[in-house]
FIDO-11550 format. One record per atom (N, C-alpha, C, O): x, y, z. Coordinates in steps of 0.02 Angstrom, whole numbers, plus 50000, padded with zeros to 5 digits. Layout:
XYZ/...
//
This chain:
489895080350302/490265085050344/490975082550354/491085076550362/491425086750355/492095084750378/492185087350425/491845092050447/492815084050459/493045084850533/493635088850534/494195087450514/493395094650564/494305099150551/494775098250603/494585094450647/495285100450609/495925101550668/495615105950713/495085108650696/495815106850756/495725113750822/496255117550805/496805115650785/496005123950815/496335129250764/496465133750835/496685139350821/496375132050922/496405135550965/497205128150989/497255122050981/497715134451022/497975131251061/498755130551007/498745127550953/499415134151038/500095134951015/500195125850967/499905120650980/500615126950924/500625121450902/501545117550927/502085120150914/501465112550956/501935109650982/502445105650931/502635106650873/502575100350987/503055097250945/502855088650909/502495084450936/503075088350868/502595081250843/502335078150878/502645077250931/501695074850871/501315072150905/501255062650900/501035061550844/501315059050919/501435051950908/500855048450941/500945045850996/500285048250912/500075041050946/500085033950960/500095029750915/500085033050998/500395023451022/499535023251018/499075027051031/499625015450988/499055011550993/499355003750997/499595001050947/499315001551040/499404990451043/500014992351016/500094990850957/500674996551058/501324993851036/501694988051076/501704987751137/501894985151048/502224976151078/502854975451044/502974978550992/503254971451072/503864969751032/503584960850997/503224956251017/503944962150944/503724955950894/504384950750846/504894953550824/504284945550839/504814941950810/504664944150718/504924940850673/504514946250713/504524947750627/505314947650613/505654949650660/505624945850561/506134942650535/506284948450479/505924950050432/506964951250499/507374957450471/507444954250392/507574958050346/507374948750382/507744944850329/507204946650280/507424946550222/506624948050285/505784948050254/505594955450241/505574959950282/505434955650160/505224962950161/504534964650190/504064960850176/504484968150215/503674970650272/503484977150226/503644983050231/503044973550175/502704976150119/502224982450147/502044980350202/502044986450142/501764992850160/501434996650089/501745000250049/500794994950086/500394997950026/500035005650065/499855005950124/499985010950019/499655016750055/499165020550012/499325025149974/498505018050023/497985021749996/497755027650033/497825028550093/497505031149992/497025036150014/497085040749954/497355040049899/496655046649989/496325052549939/497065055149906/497615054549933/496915058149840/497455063849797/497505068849857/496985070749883/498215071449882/498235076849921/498105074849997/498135079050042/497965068650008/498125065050086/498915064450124/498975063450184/499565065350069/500065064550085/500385057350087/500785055350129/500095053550028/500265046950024/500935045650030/501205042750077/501305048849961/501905050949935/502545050549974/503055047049980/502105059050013/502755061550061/502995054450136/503505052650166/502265052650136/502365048550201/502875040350178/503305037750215/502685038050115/503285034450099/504025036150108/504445032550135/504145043350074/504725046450089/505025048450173/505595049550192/504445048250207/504635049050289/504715041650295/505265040950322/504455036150285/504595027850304/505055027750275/505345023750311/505565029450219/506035025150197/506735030150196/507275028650171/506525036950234/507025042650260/507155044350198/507735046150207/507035045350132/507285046950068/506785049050016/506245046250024/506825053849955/506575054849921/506205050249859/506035052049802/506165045349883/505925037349838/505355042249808/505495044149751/504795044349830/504365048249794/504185053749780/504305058449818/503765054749708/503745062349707/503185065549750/502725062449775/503275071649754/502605073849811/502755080249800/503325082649806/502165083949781/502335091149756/501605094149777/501145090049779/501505099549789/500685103049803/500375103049762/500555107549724/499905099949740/499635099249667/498865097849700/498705095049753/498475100649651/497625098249649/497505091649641/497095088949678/497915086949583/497765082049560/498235077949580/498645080549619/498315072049566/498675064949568/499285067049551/499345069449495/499935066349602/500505066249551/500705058549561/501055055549521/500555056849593/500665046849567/500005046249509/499405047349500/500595043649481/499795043649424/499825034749403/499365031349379/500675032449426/500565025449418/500915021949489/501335024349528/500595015349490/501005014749551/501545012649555/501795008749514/501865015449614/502645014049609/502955009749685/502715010049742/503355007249668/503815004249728/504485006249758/504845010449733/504565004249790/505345009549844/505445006049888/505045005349934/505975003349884/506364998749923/507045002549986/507515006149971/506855000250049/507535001750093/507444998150155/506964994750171/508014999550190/508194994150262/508045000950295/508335005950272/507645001650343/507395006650420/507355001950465/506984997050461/507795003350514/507815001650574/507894994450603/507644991150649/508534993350537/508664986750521/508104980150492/508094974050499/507714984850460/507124979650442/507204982050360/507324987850341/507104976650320/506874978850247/506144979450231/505684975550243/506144985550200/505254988650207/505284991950130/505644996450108/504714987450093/504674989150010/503984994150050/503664992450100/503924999850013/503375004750001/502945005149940/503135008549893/502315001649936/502185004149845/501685009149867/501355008849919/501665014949812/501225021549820/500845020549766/500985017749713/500365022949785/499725021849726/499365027749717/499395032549755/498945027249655/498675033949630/498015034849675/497705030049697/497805042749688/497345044849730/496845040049704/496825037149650/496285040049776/495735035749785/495215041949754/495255047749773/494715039649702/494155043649673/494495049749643/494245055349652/495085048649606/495475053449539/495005051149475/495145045549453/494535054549447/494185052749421/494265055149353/493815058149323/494815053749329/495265054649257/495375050049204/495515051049145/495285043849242/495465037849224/494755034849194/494185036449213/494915031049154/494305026049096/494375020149133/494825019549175/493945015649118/493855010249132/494605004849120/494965002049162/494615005149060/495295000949051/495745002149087/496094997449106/495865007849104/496495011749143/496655011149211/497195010949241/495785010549240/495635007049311/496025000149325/496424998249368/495774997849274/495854990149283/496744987549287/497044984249330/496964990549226/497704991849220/498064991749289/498234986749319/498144999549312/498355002249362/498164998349427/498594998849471/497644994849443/497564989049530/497824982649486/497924977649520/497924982049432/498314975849429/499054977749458/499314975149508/499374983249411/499914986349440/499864984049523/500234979549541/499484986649564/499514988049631/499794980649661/500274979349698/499164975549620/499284968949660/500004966449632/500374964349676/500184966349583/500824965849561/501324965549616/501534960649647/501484973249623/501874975949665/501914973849739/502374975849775/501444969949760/501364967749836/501244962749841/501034960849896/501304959249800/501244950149791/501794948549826/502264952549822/501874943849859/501234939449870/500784940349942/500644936249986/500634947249933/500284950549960/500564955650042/500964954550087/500124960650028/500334965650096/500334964150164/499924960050184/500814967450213/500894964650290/500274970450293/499794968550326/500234976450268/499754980050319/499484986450267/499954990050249/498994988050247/498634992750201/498774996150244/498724993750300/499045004350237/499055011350272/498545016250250/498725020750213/498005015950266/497525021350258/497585029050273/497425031450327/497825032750222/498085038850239/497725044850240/497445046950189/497715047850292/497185049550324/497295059350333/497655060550381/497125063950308/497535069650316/497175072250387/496575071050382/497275074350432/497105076550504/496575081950492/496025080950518/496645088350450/496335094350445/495565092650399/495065096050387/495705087050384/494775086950344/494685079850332/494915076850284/494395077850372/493995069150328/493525069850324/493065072150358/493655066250248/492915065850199/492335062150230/492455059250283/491795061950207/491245058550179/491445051350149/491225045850168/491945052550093/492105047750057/492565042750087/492635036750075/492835046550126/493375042550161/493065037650230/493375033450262/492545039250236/492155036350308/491985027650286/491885022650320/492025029050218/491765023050181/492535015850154/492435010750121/493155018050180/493665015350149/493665008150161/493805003950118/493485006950230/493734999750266/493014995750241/492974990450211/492524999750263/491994995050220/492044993250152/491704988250140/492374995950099/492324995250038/493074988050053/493104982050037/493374990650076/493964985450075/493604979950103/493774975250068/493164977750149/492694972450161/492334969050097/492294963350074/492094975150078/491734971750020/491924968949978/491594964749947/492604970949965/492864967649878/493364961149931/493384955749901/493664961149989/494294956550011/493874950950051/493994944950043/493314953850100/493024949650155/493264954350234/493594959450225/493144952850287/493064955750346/493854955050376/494164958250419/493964951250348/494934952650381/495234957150345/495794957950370/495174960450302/495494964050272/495684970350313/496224973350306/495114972550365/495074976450414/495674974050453/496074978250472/495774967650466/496344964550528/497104967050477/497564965350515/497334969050434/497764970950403/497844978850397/498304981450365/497424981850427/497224989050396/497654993250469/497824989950518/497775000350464/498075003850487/497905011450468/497965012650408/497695016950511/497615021750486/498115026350505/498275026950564/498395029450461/498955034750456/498815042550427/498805045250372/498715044450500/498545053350513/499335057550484/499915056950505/499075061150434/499735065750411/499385073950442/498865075650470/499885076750422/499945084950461/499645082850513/499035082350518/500095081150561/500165081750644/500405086150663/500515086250724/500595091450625/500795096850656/500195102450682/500255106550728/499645101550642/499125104550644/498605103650667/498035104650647/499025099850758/498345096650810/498535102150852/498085104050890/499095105150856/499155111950891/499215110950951/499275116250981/499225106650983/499435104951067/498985098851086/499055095551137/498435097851029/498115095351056/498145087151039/498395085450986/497925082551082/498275073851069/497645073351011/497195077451003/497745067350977/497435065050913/496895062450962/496325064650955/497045057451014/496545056051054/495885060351069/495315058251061/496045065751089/495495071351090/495295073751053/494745076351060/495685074250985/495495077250912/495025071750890/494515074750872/494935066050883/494535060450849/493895059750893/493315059350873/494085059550951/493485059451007/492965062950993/492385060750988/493165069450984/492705074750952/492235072150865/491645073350853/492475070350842/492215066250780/491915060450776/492355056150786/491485058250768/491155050350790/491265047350730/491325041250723/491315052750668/491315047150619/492265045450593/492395041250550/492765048950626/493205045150626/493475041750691/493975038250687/493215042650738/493275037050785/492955029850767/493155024650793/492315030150707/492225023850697/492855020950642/493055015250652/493145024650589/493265020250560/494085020250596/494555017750564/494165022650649/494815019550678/494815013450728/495295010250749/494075012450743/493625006850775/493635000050723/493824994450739/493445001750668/493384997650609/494054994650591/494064989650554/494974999050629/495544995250603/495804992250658/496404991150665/495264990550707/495364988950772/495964991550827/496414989350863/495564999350803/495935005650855/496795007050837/497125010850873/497105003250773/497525005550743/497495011150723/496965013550703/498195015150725/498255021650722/498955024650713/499385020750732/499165030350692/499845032450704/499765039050676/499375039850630/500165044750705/500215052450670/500735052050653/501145049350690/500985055550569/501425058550549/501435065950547/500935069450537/502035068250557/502185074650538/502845076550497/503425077450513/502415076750426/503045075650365/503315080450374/503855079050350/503365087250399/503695089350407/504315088550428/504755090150390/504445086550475/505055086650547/505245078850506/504885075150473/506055078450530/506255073550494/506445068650562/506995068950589/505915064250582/505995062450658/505795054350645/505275051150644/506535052850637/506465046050639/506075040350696/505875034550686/506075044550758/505605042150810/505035039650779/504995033550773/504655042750761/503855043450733/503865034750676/503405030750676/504515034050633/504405027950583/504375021850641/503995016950641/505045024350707/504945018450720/504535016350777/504565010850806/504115021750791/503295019250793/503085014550771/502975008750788/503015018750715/502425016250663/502645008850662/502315004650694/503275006750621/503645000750629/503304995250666/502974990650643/503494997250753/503254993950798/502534990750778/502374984950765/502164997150782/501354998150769/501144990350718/500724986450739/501374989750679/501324986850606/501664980850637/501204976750642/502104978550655/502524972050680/502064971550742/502144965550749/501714973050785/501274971450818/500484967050784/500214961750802/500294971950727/499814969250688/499924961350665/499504956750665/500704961250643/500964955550612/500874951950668/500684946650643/500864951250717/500964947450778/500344944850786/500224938850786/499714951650795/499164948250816/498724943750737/498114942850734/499194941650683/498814943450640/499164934450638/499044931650585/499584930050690/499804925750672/500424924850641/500634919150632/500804930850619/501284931550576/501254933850508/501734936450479/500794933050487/500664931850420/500364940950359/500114945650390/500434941250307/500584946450275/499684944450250/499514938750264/499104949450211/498514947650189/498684943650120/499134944450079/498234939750122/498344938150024/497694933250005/497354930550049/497594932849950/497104928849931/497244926049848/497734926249811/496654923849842/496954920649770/497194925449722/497484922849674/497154932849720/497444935349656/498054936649663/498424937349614/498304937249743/498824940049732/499084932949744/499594933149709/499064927649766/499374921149742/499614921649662/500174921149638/498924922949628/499104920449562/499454924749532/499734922249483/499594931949543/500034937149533/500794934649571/501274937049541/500874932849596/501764930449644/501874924249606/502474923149602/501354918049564/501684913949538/501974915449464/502454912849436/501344922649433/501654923349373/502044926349375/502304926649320/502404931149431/503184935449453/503744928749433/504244928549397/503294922349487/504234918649521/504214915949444/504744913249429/503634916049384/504024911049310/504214915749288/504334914349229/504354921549298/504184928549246/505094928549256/505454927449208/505394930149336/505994929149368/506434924349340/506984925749317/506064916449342/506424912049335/506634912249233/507164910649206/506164914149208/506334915449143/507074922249125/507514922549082/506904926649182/507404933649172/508124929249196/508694928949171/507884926749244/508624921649269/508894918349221/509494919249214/508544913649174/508874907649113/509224914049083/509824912749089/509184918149064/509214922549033/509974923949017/510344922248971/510024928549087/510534931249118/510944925949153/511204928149204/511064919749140/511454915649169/512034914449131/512474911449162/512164915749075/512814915449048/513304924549056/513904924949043/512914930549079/513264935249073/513484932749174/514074932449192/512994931549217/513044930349293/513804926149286/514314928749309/513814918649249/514154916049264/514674919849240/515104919649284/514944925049169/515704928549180/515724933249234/516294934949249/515284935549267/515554939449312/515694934749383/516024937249429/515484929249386/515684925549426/516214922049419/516354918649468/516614921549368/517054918749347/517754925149382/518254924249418/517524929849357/518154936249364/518064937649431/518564940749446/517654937049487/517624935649525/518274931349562/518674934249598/518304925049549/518794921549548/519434920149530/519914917349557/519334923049478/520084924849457/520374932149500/520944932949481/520214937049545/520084940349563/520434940149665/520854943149698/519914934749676/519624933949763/519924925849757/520064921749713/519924926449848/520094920749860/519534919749944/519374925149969/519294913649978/519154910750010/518484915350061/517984911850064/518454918850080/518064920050130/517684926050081/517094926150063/518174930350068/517884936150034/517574935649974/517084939249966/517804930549909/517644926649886/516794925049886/516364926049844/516774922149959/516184917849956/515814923949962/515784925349902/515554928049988/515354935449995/515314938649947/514824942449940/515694938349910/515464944249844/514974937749816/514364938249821/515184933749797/514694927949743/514014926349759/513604923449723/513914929649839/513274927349876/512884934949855/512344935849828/513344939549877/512814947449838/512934945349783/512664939849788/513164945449726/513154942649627/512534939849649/512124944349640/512324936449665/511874930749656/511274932149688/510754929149676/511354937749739/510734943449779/510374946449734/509784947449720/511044947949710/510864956149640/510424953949603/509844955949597/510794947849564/510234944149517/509494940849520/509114939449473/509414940049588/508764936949611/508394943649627/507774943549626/508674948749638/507994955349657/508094959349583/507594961649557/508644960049555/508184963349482/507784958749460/507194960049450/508134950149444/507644949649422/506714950849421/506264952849383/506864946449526/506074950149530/505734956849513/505184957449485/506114961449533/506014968549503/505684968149437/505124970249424/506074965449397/505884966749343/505094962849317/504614965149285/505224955849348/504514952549344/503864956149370/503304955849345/504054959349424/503484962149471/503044969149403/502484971549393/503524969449383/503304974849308/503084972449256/502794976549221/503114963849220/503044964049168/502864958549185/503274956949228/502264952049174/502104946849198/501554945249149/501324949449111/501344938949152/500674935349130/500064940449161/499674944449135/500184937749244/499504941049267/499534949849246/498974951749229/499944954149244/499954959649216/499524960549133/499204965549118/499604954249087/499694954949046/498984952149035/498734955048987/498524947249063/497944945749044/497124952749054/496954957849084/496914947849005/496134955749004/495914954149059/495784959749082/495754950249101/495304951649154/495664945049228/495944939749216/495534947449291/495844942849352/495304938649347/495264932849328/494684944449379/494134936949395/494084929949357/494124929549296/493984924749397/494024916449345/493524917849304/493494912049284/492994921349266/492354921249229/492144928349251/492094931249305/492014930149178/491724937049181/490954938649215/490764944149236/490534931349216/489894931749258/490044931549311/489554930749347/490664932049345/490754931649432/491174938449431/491364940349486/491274941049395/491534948149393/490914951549413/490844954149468/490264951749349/489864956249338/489344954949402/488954959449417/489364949349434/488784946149489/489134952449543/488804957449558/489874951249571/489974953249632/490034960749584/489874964649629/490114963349549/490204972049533/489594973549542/489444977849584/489014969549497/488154974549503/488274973149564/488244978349597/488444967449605/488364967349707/488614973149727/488244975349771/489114977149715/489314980149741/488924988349731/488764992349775/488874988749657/488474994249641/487904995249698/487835000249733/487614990649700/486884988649720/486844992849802/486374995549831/487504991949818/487674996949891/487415002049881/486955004249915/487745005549820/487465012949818/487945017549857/488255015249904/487995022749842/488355030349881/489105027649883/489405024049843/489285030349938/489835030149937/490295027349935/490875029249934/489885017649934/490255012549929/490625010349854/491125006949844/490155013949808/490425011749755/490935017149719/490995023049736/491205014649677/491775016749643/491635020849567/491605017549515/491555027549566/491495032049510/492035027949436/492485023849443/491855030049391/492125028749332/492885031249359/492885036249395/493345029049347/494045031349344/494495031749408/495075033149420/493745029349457/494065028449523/494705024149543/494725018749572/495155027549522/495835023449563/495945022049634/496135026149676/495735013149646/495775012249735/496305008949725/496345004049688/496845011949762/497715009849779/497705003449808/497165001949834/498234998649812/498444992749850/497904986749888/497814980849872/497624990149936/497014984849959/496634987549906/496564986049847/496374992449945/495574991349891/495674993149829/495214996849813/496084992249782/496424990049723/496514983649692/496614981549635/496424981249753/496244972849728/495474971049716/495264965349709/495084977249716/494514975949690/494484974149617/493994972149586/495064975049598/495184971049500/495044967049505/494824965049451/495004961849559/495144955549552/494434950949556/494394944749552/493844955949565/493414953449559/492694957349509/492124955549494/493194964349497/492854967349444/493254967649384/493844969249381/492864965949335/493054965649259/492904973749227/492684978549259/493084973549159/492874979949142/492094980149132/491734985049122/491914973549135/491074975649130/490804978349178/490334982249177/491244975249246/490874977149310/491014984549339/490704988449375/491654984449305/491854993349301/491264996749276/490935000249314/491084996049208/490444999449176/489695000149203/489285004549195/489654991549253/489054993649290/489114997649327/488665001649341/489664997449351/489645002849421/489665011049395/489295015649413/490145011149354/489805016749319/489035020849305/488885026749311/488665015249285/487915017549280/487555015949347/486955015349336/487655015349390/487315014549458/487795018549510/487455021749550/488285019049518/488685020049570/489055029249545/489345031249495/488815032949615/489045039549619/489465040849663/489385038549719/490075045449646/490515047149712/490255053349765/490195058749736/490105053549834/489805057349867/490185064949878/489915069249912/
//
């Protein structure tokens, strides 16, 4: 059964829920990584484009996936730098096995060395069945903190109609649990209205998490081992480009003198350290090997484990799970892809 909107009652003006907002020392200097899973047609897309005030993604009315790979989008909101990666719908069931595997390497790539906060994107007017099951599956493949990183993000808030999300979820038990399950994290968007209020919510919301979370962003060994094969991947694009860096640093000089000088040579030398990463974060070792798990028998042990759940926990053939539970690559191989295939149905 899904849970609809209330369809009684004028529809107002955006709706914002506060949940545990606090002011927090998180450091403007640090990108505050933001991965956003959920269903094809949840509003993954558009809601990146409301966090980063700009068209970074595409988002069009479509039946199917228009992220079809994942992507990243970089900007400064609210004097903070905040990378966005968008990922392809959760249970787009288009995709082959290899393709699975591919695409959550992509994911972990992109958020190495790992995410401040998974955004579970959540559309207001219908939650799934499938979706009741997100945070548990992210348990299963990460461990029970993965939940302490998690965040659920309600889109079309326009379509609570007067009424608070508070009372809209209340009415639903089965998404009051899994907003129970992100330890009562929460936030409404309304992509519509271009209301910068609402990001810097959310903002808050998320720099609070960081707070209670110790400071610290999720990560574990893959995406370790994904950020070391970025910083050789970088440091190789750097040897590289160090004789074209140094003429432009040269004309530089011939150019500038003393203060201003030191300022341009410090962005030159900005520039060069984020394409490079850029570019590493795309093309790497760990990108480039057949399988994450250390041994394919610890792939296939924890995948039949996971099969073995049954329903809705497991992952259909072609099931693309974005950012967190995208790091389920990291412990399923393509074999364990295939078991799950023959045991595991999407509900």
């Amino acid at each position: 059964m899904a849970c609809r909107a209330p369809r009684q009652r004028q529809a107002g003006a955006s709706q914002v829920a506060t949940a545990r907002n606090q002011n927090t020392g998180f450091s403007p200097d640090e990108d505050l990584r933001i991965v956003l899973i959920g269903k094809t047609g949840n509003g993954k897309s558009e809601s990146g484009n409301t966090i980063l005030n700009r068209r970074a993604f595409k988002s069009v009315l479509s039946p199917s996936s228009v992220t079809s790979e994942c992507e990243k989008a970089r900007g400064v909101v609210n004097g903070y730098r905040v990378a966005v990666i968008d990922t392809p719908g959760i249970y787009d069931t288009k995709y082959k096995e290899a393709e699975v595997v591919r695409k959550l390497k992509e994911c972990i790539s992109l958020s190495a060395p790992g995410p401040h906060v998974f955004l579970i994107v959540v559309k207001l007017d219908r939650f799934t069945e499938e979706e009741q099951k997100t945070v548990e599956l992210l348990r299963l493949v990460f461990g029970d903190k993965a939940a302490d990183y998690s965040l659920v993000l309600f889109t079309h808030g326009d379509r609570l109609r007067g009424t608070t999300v508070e009372e809209y979820f209340s009415k639903c038990g089965k998404l009051s649990h899994l907003i129970a399950q992100c330890n009562w994290r929460y936030h409404v968007f309304n992509n519509t209205v271009p209301d910068n209020h609402q990001v810097r919510q959310l903002l808050t919301k998320i720099r609070s998490m960081i707070s209670d979370n110790g400071g610290t962003f999720y990560t574990n060994a893959m995406f370790q081992e994904a950020e070391r094969a970025i910083q050789d991947e970088a440091k190789k694009i750097m040897k590289a480009s160090a004789e074209n860096k140094r003429r432009q640093e040269e004309e530089l000089r011939d150019k500038l003198k003393g203060e201003e000088l030191q300022e341009k040579l410090q962005w030159l030398n900005g520039e060069y350290i984020r394409k490079s990463r850029e570019k590493a974060e795309k093309k790497n070792k760990f990108l480039e090997t057949s399988m994450i798990a250390p041994s394919v028998e610890a792939g296939i042990a924890i995948g039949v484990g996971a099969a073995a759940a049954g329903g809705p926990l497991c992952i259909a053939v072609g099931a693309v799970v974005g950012g967190a539970v995208g790091a389920v690559v990291g412990v399923l191989t393509p074999a364990a892809v295939k078991a799950l295939k023959r045991k595991c149905t999407v509900q």
